[in-house]
N, CA, C and O atoms as a GROMACS GRO file, in nm:
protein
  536
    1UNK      N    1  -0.369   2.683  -1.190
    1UNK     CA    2  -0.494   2.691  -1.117
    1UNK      C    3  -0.497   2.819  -1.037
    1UNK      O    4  -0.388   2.861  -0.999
    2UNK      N    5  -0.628   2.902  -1.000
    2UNK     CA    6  -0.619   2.978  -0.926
    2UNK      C    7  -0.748   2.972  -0.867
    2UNK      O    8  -0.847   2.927  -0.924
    3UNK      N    9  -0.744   3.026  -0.733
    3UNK     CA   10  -0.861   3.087  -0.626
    3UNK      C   11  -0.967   3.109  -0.714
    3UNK      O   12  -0.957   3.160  -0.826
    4UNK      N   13  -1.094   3.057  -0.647
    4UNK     CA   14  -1.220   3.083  -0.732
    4UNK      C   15  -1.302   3.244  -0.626
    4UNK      O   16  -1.341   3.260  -0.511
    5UNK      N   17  -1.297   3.299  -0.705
    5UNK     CA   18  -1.322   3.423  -0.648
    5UNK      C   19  -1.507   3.423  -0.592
    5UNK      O   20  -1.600   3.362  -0.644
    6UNK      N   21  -1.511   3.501  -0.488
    6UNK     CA   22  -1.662   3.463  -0.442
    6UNK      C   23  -1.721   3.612  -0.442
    6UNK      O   24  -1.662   3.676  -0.529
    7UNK      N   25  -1.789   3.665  -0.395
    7UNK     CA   26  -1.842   3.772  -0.338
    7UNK      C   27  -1.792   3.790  -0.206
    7UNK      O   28  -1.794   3.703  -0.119
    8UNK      N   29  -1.734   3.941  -0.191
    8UNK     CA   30  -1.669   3.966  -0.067
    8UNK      C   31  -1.568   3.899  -0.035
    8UNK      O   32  -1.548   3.898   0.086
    9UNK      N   33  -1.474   3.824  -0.114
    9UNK     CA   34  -1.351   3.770  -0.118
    9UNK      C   35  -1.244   3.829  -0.145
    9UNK      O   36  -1.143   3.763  -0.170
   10UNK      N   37  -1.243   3.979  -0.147
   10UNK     CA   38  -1.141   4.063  -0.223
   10UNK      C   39  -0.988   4.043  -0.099
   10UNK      O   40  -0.869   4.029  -0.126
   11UNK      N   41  -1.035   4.048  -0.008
   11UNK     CA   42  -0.930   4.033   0.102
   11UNK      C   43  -0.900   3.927   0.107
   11UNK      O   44  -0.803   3.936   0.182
   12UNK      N   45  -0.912   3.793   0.077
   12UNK     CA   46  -0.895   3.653   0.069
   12UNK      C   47  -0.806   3.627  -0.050
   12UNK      O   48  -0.702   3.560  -0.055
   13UNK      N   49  -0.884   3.709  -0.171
   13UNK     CA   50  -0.799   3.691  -0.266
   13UNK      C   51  -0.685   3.778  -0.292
   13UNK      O   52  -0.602   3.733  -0.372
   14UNK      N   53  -0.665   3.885  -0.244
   14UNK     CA   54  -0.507   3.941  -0.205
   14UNK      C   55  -0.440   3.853  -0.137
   14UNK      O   56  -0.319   3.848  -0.158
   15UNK      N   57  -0.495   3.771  -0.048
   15UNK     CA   58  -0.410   3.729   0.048
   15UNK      C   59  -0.338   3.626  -0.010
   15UNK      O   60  -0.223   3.591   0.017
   16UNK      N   61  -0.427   3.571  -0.108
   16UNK     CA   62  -0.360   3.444  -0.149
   16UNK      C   63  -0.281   3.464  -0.319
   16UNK      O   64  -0.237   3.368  -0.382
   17UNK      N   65  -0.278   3.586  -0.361
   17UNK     CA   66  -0.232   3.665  -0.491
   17UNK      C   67  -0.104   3.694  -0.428
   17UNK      O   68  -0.004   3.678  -0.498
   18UNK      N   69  -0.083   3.752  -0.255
   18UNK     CA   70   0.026   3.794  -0.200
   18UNK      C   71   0.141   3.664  -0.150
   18UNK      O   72   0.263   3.664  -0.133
   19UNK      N   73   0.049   3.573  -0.140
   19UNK     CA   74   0.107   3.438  -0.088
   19UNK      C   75   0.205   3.323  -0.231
   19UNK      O   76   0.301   3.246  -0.228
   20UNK      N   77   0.112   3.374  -0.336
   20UNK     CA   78   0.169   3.354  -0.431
   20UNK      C   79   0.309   3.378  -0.471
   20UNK      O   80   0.392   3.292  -0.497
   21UNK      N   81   0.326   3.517  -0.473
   21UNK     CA   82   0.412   3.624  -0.505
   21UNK      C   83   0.549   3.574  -0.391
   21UNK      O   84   0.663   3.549  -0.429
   22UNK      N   85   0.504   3.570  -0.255
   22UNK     CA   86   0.613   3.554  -0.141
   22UNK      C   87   0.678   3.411  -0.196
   22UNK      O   88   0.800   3.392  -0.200
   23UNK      N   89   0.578   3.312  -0.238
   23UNK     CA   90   0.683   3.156  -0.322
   23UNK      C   91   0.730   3.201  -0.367
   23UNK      O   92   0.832   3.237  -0.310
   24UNK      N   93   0.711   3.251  -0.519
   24UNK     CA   94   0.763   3.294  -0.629
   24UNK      C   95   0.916   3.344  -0.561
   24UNK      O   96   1.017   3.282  -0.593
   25UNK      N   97   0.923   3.443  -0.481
   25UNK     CA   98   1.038   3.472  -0.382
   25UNK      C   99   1.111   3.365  -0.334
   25UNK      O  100   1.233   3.360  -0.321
   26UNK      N  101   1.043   3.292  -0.312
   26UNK     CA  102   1.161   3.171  -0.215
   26UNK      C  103   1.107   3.233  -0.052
   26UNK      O  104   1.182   3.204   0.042
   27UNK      N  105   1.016   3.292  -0.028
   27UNK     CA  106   1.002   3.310   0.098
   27UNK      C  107   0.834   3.203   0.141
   27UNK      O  108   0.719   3.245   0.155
   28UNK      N  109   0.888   3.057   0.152
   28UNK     CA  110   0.750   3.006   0.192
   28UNK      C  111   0.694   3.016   0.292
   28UNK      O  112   0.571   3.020   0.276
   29UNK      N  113   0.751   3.026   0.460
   29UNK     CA  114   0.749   3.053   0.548
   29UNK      C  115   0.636   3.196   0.555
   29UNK      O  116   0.542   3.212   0.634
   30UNK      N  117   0.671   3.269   0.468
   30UNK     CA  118   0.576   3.431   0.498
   30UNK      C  119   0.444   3.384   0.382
   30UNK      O  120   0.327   3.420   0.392
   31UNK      N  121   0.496   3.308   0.289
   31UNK     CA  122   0.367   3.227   0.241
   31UNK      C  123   0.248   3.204   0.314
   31UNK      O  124   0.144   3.270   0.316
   32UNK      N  125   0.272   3.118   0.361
   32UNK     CA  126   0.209   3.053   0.474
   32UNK      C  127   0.142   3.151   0.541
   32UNK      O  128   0.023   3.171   0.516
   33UNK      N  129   0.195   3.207   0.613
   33UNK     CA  130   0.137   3.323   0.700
   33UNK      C  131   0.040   3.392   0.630
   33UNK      O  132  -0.067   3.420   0.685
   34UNK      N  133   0.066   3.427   0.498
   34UNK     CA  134  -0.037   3.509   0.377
   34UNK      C  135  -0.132   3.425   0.341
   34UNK      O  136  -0.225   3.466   0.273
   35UNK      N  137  -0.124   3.273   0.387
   35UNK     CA  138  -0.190   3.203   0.324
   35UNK      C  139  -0.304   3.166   0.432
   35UNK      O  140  -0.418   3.140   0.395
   36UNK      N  141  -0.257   3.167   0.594
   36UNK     CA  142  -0.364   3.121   0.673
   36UNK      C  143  -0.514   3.207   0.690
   36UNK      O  144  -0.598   3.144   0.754
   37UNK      N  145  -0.557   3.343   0.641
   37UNK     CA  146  -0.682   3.359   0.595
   37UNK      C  147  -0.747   3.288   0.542
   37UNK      O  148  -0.850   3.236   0.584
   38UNK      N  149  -0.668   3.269   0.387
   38UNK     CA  150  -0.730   3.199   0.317
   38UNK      C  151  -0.766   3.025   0.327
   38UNK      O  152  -0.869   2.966   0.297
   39UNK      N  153  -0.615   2.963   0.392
   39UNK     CA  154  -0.691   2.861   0.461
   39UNK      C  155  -0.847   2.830   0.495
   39UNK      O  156  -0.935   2.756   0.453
   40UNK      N  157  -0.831   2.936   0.604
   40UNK     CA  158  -0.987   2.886   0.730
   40UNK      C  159  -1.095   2.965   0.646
   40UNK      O  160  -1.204   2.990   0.697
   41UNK      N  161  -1.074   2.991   0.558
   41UNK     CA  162  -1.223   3.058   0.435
   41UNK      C  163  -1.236   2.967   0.358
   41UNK      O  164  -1.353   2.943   0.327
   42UNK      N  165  -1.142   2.890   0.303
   42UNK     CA  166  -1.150   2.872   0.197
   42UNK      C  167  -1.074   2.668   0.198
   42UNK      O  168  -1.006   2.619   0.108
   43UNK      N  169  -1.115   2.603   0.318
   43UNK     CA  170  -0.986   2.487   0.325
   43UNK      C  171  -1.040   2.365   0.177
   43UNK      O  172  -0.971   2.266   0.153
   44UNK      N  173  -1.120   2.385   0.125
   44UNK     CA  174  -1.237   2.305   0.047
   44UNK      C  175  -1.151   2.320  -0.073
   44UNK      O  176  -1.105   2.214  -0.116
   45UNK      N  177  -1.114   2.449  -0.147
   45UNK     CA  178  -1.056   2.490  -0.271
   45UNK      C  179  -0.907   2.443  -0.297
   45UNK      O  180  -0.810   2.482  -0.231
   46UNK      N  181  -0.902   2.348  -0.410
   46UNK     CA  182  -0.815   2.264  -0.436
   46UNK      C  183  -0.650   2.375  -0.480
   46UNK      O  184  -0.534   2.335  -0.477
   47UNK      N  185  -0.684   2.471  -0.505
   47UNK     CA  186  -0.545   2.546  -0.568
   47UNK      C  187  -0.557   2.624  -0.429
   47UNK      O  188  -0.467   2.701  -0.462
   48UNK      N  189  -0.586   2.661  -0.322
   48UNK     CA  190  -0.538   2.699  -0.244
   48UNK      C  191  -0.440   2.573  -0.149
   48UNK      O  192  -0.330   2.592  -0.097
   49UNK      N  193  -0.519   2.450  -0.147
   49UNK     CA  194  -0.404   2.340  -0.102
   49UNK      C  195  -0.288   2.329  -0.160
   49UNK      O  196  -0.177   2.326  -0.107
   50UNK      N  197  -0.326   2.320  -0.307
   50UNK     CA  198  -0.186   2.368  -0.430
   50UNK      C  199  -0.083   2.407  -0.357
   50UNK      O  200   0.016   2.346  -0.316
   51UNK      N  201  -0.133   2.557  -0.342
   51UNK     CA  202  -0.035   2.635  -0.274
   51UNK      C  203   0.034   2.662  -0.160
   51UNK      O  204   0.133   2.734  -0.150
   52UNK      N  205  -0.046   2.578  -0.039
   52UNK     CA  206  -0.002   2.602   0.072
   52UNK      C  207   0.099   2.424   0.090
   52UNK      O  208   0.194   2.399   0.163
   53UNK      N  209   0.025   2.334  -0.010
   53UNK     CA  210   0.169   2.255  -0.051
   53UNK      C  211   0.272   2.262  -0.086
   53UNK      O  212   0.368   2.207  -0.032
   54UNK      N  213   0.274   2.349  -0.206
   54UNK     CA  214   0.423   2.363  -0.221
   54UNK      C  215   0.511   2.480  -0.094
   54UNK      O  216   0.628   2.497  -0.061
   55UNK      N  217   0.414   2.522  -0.064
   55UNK     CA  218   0.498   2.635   0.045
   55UNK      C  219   0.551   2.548   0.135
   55UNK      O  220   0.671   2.557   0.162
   56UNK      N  221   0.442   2.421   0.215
   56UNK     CA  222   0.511   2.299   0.302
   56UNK      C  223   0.624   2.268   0.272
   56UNK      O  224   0.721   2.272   0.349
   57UNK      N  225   0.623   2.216   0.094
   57UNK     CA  226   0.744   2.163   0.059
   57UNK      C  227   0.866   2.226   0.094
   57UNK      O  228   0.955   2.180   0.166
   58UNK      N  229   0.860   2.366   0.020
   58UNK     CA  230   0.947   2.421   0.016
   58UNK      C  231   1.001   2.457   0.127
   58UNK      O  232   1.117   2.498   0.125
   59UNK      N  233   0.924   2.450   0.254
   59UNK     CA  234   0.954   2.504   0.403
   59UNK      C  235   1.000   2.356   0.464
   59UNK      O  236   1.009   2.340   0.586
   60UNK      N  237   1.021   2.272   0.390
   60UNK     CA  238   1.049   2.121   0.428
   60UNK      C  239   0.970   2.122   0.562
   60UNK      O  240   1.028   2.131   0.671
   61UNK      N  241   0.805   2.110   0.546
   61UNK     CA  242   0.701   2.045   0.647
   61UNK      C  243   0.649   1.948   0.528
   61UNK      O  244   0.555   1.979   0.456
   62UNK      N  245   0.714   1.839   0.516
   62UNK     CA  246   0.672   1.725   0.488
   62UNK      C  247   0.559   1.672   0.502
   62UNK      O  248   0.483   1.638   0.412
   63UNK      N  249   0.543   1.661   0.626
   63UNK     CA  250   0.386   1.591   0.664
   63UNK      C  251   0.278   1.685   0.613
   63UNK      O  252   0.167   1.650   0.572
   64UNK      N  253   0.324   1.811   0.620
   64UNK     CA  254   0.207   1.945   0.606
   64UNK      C  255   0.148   1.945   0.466
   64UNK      O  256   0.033   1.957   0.423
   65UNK      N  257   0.275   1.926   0.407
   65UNK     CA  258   0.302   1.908   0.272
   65UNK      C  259   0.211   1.784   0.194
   65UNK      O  260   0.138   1.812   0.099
   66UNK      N  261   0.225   1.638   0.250
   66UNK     CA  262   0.158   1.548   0.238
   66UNK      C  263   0.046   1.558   0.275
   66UNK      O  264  -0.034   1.489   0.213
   67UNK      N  265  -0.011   1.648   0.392
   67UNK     CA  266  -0.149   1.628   0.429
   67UNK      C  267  -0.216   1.734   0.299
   67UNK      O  268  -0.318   1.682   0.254
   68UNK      N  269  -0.190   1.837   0.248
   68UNK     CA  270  -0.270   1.945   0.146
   68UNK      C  271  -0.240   1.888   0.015
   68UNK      O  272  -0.328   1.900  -0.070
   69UNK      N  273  -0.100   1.807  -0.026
   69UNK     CA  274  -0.146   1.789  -0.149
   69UNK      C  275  -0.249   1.624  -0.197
   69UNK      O  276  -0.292   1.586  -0.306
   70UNK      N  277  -0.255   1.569  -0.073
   70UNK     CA  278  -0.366   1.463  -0.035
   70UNK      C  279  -0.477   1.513  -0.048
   70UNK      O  280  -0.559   1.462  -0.124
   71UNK      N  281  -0.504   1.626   0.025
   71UNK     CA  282  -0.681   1.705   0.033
   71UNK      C  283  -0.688   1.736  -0.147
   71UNK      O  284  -0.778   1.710  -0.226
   72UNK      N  285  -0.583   1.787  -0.165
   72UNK     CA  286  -0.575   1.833  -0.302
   72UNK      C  287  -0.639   1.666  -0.400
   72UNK      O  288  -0.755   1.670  -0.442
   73UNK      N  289  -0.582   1.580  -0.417
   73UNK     CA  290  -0.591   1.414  -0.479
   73UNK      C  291  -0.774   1.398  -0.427
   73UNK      O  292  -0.871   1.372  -0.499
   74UNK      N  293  -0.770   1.423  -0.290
   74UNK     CA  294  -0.917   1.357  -0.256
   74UNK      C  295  -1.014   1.471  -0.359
   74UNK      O  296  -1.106   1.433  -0.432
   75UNK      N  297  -0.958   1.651  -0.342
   75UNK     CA  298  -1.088   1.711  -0.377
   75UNK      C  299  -1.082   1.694  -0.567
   75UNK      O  300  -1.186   1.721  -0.626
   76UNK      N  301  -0.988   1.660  -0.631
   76UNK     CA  302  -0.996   1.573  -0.780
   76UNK      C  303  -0.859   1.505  -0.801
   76UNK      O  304  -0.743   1.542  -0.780
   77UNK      N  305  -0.902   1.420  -0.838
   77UNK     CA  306  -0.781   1.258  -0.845
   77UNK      C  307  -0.710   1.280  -0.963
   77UNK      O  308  -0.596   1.240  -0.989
   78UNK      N  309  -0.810   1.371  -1.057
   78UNK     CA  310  -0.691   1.356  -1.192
   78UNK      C  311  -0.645   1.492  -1.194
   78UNK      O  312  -0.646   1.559  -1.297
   79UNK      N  313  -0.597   1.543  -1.064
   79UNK     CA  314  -0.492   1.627  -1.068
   79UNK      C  315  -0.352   1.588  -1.054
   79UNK      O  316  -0.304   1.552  -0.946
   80UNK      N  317  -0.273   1.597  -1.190
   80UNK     CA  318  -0.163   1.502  -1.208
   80UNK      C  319  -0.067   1.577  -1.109
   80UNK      O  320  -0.009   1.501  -1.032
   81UNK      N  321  -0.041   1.697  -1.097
   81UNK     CA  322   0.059   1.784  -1.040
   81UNK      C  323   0.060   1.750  -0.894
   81UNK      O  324   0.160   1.762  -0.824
   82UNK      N  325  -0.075   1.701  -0.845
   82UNK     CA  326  -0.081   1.689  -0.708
   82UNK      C  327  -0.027   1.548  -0.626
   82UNK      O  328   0.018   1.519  -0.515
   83UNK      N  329  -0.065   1.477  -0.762
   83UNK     CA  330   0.011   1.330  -0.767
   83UNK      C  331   0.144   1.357  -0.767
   83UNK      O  332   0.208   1.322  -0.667
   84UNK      N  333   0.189   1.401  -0.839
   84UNK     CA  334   0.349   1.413  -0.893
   84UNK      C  335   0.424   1.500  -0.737
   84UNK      O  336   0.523   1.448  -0.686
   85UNK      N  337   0.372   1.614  -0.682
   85UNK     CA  338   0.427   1.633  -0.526
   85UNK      C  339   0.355   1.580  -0.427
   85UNK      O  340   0.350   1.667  -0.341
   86UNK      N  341   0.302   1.494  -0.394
   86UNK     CA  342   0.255   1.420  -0.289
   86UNK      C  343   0.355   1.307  -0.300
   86UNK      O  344   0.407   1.261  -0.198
   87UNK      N  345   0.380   1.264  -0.406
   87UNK     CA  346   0.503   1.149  -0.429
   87UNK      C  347   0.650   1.217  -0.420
   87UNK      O  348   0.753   1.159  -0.385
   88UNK      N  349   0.641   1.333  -0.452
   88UNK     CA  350   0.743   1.371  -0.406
   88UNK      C  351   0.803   1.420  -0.285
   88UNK      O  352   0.922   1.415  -0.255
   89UNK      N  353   0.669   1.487  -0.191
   89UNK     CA  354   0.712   1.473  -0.032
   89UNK      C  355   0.669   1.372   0.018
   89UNK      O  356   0.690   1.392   0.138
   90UNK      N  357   0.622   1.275   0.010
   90UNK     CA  358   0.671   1.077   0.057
   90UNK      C  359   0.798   1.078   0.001
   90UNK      O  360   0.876   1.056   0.093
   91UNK      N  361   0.870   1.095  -0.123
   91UNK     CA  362   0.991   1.044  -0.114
   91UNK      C  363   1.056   1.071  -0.028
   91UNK      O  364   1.124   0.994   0.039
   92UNK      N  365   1.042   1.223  -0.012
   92UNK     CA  366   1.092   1.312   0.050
   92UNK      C  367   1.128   1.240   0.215
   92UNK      O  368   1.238   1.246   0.269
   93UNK      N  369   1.014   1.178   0.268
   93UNK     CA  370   1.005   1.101   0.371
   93UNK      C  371   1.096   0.967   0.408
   93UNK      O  372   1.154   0.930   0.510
   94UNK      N  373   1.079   0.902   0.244
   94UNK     CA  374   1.130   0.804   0.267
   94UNK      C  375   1.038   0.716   0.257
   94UNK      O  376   1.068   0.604   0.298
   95UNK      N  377   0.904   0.736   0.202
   95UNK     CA  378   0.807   0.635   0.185
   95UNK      C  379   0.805   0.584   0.043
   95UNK      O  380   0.716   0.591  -0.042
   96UNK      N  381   0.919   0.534   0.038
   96UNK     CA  382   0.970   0.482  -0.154
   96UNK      C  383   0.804   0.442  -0.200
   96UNK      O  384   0.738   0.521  -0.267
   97UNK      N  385   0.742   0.294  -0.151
   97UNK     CA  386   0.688   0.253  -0.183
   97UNK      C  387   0.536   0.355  -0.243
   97UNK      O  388   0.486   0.351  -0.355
   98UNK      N  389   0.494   0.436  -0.129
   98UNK     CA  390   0.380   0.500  -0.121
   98UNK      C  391   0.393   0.613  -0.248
   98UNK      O  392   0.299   0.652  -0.318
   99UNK      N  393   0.535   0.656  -0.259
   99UNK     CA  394   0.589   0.778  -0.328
   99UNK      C  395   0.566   0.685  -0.460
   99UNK      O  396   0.460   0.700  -0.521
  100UNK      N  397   0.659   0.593  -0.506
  100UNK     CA  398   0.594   0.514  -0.638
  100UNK      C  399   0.477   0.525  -0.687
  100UNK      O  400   0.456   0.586  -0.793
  101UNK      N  401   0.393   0.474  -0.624
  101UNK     CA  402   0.224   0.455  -0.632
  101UNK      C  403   0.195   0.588  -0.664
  101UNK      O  404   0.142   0.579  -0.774
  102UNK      N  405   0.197   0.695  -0.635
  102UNK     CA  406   0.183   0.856  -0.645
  102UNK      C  407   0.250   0.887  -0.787
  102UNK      O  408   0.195   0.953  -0.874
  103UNK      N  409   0.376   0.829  -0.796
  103UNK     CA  410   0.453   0.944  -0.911
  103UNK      C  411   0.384   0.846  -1.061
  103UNK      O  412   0.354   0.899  -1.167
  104UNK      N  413   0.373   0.702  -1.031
  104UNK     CA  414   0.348   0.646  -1.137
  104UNK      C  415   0.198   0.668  -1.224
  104UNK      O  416   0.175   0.662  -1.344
  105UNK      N  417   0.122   0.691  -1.125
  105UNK     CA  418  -0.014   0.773  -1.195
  105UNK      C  419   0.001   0.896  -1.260
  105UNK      O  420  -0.041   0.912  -1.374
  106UNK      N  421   0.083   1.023  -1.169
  106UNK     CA  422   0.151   1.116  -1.206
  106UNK      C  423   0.163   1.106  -1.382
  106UNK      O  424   0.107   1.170  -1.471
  107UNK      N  425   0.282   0.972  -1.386
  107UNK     CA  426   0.345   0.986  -1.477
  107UNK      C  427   0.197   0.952  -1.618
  107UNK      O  428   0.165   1.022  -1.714
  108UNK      N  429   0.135   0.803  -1.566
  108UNK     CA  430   0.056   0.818  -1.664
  108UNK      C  431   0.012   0.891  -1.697
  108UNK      O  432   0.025   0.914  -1.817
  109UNK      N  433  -0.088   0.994  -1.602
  109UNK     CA  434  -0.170   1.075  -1.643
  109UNK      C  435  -0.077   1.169  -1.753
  109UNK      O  436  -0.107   1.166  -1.872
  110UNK      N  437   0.030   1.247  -1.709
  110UNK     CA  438   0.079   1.298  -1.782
  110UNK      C  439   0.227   1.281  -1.787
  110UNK      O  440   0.303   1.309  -1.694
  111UNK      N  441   0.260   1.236  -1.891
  111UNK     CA  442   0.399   1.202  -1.921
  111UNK      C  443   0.531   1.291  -1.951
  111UNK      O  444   0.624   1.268  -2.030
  112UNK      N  445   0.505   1.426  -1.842
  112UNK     CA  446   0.617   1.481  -1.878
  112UNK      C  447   0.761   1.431  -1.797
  112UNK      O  448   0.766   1.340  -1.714
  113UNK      N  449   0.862   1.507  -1.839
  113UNK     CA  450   0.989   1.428  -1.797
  113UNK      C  451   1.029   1.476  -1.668
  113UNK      O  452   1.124   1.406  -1.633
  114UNK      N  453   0.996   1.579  -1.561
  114UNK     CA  454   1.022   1.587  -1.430
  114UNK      C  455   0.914   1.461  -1.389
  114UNK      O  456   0.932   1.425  -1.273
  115UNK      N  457   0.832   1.404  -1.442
  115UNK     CA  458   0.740   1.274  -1.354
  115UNK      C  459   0.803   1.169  -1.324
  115UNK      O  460   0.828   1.120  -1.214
  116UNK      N  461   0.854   1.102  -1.536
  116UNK     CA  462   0.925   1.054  -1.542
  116UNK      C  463   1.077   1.045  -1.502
  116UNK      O  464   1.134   0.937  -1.518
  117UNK      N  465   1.107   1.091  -1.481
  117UNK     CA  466   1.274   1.114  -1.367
  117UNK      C  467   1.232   1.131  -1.214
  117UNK      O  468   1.313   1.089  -1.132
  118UNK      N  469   1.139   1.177  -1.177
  118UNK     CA  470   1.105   1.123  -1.049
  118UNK      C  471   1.063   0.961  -1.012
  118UNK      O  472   1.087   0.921  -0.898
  119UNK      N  473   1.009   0.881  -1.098
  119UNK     CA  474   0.979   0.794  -1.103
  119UNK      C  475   1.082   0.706  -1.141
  119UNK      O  476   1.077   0.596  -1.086
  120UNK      N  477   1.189   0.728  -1.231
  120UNK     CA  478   1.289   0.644  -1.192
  120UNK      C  479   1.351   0.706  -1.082
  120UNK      O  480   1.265   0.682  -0.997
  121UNK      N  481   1.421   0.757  -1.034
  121UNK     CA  482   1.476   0.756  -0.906
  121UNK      C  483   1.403   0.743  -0.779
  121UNK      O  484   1.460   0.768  -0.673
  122UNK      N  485   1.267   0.702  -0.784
  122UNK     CA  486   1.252   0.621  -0.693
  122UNK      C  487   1.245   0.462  -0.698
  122UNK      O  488   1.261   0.380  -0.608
  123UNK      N  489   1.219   0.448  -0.820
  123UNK     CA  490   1.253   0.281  -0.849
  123UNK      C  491   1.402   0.279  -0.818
  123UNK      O  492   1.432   0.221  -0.714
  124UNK      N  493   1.491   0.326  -0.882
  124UNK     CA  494   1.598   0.294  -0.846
  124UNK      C  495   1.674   0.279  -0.691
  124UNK      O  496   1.760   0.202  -0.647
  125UNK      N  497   1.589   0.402  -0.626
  125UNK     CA  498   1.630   0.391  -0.472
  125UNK      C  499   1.589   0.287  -0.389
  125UNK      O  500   1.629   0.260  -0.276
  126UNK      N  501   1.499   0.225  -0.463
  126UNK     CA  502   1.375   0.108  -0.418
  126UNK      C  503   1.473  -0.028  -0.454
  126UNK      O  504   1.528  -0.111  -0.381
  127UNK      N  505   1.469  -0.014  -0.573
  127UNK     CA  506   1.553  -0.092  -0.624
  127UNK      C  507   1.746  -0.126  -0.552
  127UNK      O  508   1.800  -0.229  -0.593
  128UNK      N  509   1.802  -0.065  -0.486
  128UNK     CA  510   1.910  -0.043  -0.472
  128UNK      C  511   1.852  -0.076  -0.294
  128UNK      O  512   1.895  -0.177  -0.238
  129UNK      N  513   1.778  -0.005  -0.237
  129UNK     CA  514   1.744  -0.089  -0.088
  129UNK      C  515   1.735  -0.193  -0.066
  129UNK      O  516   1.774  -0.261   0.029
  130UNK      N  517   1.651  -0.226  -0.204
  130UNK     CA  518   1.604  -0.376  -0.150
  130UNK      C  519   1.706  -0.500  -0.218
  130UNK      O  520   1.676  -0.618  -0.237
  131UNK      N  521   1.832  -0.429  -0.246
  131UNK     CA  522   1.953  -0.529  -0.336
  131UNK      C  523   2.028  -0.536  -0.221
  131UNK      O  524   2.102  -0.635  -0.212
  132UNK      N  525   2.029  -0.435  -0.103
  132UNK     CA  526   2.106  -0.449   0.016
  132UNK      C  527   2.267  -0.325   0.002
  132UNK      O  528   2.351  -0.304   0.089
  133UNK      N  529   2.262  -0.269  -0.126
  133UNK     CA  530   2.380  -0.181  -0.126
  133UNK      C  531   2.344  -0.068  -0.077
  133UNK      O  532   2.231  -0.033  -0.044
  134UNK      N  533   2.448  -0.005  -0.070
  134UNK     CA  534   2.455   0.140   0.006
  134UNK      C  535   2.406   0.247  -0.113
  134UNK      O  536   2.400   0.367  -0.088
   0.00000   0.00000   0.00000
């Protein structure tokens, strides 16, 4: 997915072409920073949440993380990718149950095998809590 380009967006869309580039790095933290223009222009556009999700992730802001790739689910539901890390920062949390519900649509919608292996290991962690073992 990428930024839907507008009129007079040329600085918006560097910003978020540059924000790109800084993930791609492993630097999410300066992400972010490249990314808050485009934020407050643009908070509506679903691949800019994309992106400033995985930068959460990767900056382990969990909640931050959960709140954009949520906006992301509300602004279209059959975005499987958004399913598949929103369940993955709830796991991330520790919200087995909520994270299930997330990865298992994920998985329907699209059945590739990072869904599916996320989705068992949260059944299994689910599974293994609620047996009482360590």
């Amino acid at each position: 997915m990428t930024m839907t380009r507008q009129p007079g967006s040329d600085n918006v869309f560097a910003s978020y072409r540059r924000a790109e580039m800084l993930l791609a790095s492993r630097r999410p933290l300066d992400a972010l920073q490249a990314l808050l223009p485009v934020l407050a222009s643009q908070p509506n556009d679903a691949s800019v949440q994309l992106l400033a999700g995985r930068a959460y992730i990767d900056s382990a802001q969990l909640h931050r993380a959960e709140e954009a790739f949520s906006r992301v689910v509300d602004l279209d539901p059959s975005d499987h990718y958004a399913r598949f890390a929103l369940g993955k920062a709830l796991q991330r949390q520790g919200r087995l149950d909520e994270a299930q519900a997330q990865l298992k649509i994920a998985a329907a919608m699209d059945p590739r095998p990072e869904y599916q292996e996320a989705l068992g290991e949260v059944l299994a962690r689910i599974a293994t809590d609620r047996s009482g073992s360590p």
